[in-house]
KOLGU-4560 file (N, C-alpha, C; in nm, 3 decimals, padded with zeros to 5 digits):
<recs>
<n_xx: 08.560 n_yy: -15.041 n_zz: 10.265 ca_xx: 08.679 ca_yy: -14.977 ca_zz: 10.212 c_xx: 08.650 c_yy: -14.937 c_zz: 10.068 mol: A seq: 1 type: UNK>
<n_xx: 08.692 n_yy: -14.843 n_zz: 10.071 ca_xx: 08.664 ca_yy: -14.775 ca_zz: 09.911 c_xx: 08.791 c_yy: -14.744 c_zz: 09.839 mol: A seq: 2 type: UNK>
<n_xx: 08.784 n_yy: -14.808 n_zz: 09.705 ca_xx: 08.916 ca_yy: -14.782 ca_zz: 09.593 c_xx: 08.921 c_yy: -14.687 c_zz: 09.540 mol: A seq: 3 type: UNK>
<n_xx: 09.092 n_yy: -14.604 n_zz: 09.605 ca_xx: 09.090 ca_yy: -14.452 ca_zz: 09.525 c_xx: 09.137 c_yy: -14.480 c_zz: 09.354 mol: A seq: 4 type: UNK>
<n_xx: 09.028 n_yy: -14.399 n_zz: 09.259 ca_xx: 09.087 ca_yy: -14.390 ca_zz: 09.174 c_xx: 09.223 c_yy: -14.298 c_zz: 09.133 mol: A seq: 5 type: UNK>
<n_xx: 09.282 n_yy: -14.351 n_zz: 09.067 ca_xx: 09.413 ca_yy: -14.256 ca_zz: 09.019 c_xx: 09.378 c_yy: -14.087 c_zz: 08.957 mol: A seq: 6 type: UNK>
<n_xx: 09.445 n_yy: -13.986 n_zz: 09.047 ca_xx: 09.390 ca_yy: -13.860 ca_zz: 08.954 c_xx: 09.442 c_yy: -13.802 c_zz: 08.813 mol: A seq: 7 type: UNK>
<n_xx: 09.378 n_yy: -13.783 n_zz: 08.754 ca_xx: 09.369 ca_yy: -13.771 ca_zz: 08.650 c_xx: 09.519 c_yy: -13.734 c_zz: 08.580 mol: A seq: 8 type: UNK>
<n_xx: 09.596 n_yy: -13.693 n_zz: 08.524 ca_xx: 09.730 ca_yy: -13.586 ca_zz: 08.479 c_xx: 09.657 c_yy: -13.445 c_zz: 08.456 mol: A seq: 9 type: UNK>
<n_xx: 09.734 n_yy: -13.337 n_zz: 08.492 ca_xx: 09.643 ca_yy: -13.209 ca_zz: 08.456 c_xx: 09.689 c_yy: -13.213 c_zz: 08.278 mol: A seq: 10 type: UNK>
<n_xx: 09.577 n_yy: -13.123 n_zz: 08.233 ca_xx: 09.614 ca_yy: -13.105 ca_zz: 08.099 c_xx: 09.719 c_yy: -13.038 c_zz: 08.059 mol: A seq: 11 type: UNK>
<n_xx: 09.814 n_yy: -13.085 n_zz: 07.903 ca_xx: 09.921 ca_yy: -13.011 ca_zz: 07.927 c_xx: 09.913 c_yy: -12.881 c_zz: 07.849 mol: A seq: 12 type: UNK>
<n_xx: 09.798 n_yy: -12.822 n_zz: 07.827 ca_xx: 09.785 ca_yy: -12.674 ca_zz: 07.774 c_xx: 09.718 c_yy: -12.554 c_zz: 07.896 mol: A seq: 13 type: UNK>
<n_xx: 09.660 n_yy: -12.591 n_zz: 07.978 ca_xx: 09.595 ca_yy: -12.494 ca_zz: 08.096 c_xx: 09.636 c_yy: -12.590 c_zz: 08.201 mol: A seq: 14 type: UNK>
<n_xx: 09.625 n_yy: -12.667 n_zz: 08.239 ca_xx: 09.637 ca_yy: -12.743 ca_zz: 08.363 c_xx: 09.551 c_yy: -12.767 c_zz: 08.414 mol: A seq: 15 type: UNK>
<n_xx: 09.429 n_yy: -12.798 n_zz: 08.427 ca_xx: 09.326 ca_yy: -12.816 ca_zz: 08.456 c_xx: 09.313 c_yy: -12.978 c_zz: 08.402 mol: A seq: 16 type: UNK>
<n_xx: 09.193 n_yy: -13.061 n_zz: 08.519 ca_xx: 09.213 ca_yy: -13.184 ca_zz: 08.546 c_xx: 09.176 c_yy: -13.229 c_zz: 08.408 mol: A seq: 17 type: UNK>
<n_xx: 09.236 n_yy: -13.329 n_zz: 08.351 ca_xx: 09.227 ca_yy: -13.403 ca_zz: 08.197 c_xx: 09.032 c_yy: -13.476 c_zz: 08.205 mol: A seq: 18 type: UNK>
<n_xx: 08.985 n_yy: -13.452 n_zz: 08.066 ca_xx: 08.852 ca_yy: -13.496 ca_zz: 08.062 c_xx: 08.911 c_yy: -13.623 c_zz: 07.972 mol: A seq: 19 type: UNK>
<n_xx: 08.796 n_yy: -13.770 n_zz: 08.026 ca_xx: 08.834 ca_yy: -13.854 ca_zz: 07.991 c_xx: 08.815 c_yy: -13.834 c_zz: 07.837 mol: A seq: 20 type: UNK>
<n_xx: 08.664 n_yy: -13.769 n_zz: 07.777 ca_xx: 08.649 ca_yy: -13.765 ca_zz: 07.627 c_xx: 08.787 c_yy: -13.731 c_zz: 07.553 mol: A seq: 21 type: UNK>
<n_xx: 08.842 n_yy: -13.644 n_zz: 07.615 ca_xx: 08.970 ca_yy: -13.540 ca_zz: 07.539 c_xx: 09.116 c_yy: -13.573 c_zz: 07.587 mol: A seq: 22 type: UNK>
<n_xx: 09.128 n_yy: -13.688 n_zz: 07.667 ca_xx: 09.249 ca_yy: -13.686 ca_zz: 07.746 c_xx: 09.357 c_yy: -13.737 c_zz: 07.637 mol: A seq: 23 type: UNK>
<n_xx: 09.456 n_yy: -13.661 n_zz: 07.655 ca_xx: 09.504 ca_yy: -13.610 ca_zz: 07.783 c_xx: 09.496 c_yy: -13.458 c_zz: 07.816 mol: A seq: 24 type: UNK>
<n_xx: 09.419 n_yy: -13.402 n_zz: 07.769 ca_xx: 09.325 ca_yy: -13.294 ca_zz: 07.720 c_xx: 09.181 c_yy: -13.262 c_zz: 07.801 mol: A seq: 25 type: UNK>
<n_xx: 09.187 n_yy: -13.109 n_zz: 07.880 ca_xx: 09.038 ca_yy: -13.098 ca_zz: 07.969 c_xx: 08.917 c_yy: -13.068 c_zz: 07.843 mol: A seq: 26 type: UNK>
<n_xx: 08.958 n_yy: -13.022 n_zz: 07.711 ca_xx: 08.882 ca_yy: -12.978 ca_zz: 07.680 c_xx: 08.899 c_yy: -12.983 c_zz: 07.500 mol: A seq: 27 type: UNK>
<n_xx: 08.793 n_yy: -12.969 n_zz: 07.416 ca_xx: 08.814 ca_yy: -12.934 ca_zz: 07.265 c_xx: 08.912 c_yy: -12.870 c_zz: 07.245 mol: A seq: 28 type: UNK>
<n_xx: 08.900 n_yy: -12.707 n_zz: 07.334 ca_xx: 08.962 ca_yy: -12.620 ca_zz: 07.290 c_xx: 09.131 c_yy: -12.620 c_zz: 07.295 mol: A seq: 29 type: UNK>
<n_xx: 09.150 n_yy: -12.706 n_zz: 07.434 ca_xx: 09.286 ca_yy: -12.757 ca_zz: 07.456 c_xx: 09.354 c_yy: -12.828 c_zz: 07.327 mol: A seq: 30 type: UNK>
<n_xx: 09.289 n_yy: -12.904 n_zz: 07.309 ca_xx: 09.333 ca_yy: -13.049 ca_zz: 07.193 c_xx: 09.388 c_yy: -12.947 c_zz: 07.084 mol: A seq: 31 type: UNK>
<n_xx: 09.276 n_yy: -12.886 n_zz: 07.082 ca_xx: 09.273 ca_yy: -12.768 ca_zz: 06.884 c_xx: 09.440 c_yy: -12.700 c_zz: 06.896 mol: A seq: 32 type: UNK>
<n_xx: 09.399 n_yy: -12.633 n_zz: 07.032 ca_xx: 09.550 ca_yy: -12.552 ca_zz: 07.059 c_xx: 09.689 c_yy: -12.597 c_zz: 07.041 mol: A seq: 33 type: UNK>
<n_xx: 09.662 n_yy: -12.758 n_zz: 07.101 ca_xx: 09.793 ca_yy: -12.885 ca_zz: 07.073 c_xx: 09.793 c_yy: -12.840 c_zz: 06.953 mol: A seq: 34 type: UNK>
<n_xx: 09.719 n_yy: -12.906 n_zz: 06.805 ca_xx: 09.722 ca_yy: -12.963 ca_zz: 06.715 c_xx: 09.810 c_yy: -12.827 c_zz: 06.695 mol: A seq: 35 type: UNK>
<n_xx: 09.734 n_yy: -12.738 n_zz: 06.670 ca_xx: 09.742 ca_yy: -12.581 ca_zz: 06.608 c_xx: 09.933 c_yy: -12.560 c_zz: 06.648 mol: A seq: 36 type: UNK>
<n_xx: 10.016 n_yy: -12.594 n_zz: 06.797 ca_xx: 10.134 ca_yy: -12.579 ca_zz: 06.805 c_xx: 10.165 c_yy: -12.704 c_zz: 06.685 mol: A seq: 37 type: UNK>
<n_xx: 10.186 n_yy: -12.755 n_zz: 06.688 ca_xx: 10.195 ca_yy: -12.924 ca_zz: 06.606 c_xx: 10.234 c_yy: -12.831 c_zz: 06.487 mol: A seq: 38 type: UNK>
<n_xx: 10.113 n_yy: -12.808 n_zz: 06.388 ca_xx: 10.095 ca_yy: -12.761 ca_zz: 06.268 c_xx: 10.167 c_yy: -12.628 c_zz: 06.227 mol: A seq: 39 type: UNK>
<n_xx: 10.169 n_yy: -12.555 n_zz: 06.323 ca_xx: 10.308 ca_yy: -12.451 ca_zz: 06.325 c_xx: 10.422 c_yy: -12.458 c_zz: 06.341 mol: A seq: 40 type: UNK>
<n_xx: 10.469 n_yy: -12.567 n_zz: 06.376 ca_xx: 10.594 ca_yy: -12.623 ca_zz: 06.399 c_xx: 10.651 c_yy: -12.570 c_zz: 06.524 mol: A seq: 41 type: UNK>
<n_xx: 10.561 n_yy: -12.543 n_zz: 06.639 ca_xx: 10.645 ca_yy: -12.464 ca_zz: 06.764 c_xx: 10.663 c_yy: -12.627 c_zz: 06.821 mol: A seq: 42 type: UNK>
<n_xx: 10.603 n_yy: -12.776 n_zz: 06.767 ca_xx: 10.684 ca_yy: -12.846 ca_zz: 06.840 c_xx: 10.790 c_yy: -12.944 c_zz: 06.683 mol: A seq: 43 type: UNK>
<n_xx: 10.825 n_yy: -12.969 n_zz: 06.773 ca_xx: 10.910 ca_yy: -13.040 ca_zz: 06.655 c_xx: 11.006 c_yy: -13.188 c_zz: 06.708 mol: A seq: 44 type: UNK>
<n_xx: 11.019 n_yy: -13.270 n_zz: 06.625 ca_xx: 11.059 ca_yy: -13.421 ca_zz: 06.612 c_xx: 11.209 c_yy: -13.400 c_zz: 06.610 mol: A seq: 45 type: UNK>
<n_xx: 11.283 n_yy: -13.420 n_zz: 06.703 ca_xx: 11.462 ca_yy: -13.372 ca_zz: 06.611 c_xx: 11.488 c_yy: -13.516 c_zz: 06.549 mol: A seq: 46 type: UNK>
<n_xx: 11.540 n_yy: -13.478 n_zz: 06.451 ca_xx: 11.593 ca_yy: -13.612 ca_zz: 06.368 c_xx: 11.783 c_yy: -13.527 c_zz: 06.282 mol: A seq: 47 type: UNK>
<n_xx: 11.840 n_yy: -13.669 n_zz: 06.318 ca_xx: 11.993 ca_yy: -13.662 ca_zz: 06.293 c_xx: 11.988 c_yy: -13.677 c_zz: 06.104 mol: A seq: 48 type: UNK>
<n_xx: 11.872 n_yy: -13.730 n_zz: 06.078 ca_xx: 11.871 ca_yy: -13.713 ca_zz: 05.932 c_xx: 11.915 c_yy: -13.633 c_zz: 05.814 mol: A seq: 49 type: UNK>
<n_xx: 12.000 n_yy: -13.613 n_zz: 05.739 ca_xx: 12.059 ca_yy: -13.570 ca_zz: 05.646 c_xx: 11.984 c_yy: -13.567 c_zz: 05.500 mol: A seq: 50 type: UNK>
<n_xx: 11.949 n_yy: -13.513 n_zz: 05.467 ca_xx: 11.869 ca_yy: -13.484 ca_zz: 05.322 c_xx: 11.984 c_yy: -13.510 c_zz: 05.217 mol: A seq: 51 type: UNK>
<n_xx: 12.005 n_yy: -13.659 n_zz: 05.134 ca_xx: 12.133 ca_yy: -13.652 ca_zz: 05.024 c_xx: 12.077 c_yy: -13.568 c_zz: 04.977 mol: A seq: 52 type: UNK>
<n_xx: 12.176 n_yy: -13.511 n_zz: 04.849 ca_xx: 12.163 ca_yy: -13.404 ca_zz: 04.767 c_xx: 12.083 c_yy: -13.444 c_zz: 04.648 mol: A seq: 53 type: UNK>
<n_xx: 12.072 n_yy: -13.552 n_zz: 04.648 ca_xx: 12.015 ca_yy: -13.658 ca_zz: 04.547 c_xx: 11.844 c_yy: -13.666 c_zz: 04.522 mol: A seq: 54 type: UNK>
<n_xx: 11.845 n_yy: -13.617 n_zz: 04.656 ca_xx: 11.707 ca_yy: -13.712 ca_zz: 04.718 c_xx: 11.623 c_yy: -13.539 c_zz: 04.648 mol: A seq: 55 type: UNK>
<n_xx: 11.522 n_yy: -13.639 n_zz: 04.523 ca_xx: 11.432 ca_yy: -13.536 ca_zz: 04.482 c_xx: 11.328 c_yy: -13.387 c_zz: 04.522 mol: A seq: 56 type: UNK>
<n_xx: 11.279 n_yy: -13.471 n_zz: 04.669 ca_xx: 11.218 ca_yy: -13.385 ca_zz: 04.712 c_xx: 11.245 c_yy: -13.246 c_zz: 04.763 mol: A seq: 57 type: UNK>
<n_xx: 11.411 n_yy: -13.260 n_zz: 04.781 ca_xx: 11.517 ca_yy: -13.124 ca_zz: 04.840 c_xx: 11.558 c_yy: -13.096 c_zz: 04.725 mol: A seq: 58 type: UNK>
<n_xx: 11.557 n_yy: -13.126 n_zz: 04.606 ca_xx: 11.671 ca_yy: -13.044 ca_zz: 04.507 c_xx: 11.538 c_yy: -12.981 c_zz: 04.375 mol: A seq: 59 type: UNK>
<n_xx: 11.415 n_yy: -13.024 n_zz: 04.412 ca_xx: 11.337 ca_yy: -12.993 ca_zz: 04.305 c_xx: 11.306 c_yy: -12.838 c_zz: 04.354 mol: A seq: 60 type: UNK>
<n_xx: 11.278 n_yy: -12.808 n_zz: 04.188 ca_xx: 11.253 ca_yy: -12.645 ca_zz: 04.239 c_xx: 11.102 c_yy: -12.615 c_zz: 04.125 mol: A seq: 61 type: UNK>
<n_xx: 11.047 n_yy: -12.554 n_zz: 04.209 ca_xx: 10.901 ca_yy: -12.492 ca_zz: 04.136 c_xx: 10.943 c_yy: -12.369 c_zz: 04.087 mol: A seq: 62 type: UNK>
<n_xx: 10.889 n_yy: -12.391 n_zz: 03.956 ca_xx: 10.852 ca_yy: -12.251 ca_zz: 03.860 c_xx: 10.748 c_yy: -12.183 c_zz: 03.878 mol: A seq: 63 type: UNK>
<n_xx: 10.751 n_yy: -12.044 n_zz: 03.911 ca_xx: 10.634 ca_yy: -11.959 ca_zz: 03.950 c_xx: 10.550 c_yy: -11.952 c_zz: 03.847 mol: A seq: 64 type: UNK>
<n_xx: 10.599 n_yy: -11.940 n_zz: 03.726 ca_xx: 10.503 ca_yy: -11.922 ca_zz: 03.624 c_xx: 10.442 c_yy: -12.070 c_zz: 03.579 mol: A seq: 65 type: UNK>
<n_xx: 10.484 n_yy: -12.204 n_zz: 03.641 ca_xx: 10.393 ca_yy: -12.290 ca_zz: 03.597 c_xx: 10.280 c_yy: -12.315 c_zz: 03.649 mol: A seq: 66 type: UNK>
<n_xx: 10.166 n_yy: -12.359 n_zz: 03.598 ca_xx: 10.069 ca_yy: -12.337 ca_zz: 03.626 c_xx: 10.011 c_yy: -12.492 c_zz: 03.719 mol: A seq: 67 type: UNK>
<n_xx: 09.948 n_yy: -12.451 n_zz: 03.840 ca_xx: 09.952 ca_yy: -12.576 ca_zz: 03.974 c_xx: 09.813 c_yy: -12.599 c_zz: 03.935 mol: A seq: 68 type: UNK>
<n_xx: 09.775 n_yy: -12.741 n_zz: 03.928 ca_xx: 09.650 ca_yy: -12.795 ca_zz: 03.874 c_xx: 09.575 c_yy: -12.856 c_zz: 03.994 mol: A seq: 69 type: UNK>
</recs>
């Protein structure tokens, strides 16, 4: 008797069977493509979070003419 292994999940950018190096990912190029949506923001985290008005990082404003080191 022989033990079936479990098949793989297809990848979730082409569909094609997941490589263990890259999983859950068939391939480099898959993974890059994830990251690349990620880093563009086509995916996104929802958060109920409210920015106080307080909170520095939302109320600071950059001067074009200062100079970024």
């Amino acid at each position: 008797m022989t033990a079936q292994q479990p098949k793989a999940a297809p990848c979730p950018i082409c569909g094609q069977p997941a490589h263990p190096r890259y999983r859950p990912f068939c391939s480099r190029r898959c993974a890059d493509v994830d990251l690349g949506r990620w880093f563009s923001g086509q995916y996104r985290v929802p958060s109920t979070e409210i920015p106080s008005e307080t909170d520095e990082k939302y109320t600071r404003r950059v001067d074009p003419d200062d100079e970024v080191g």
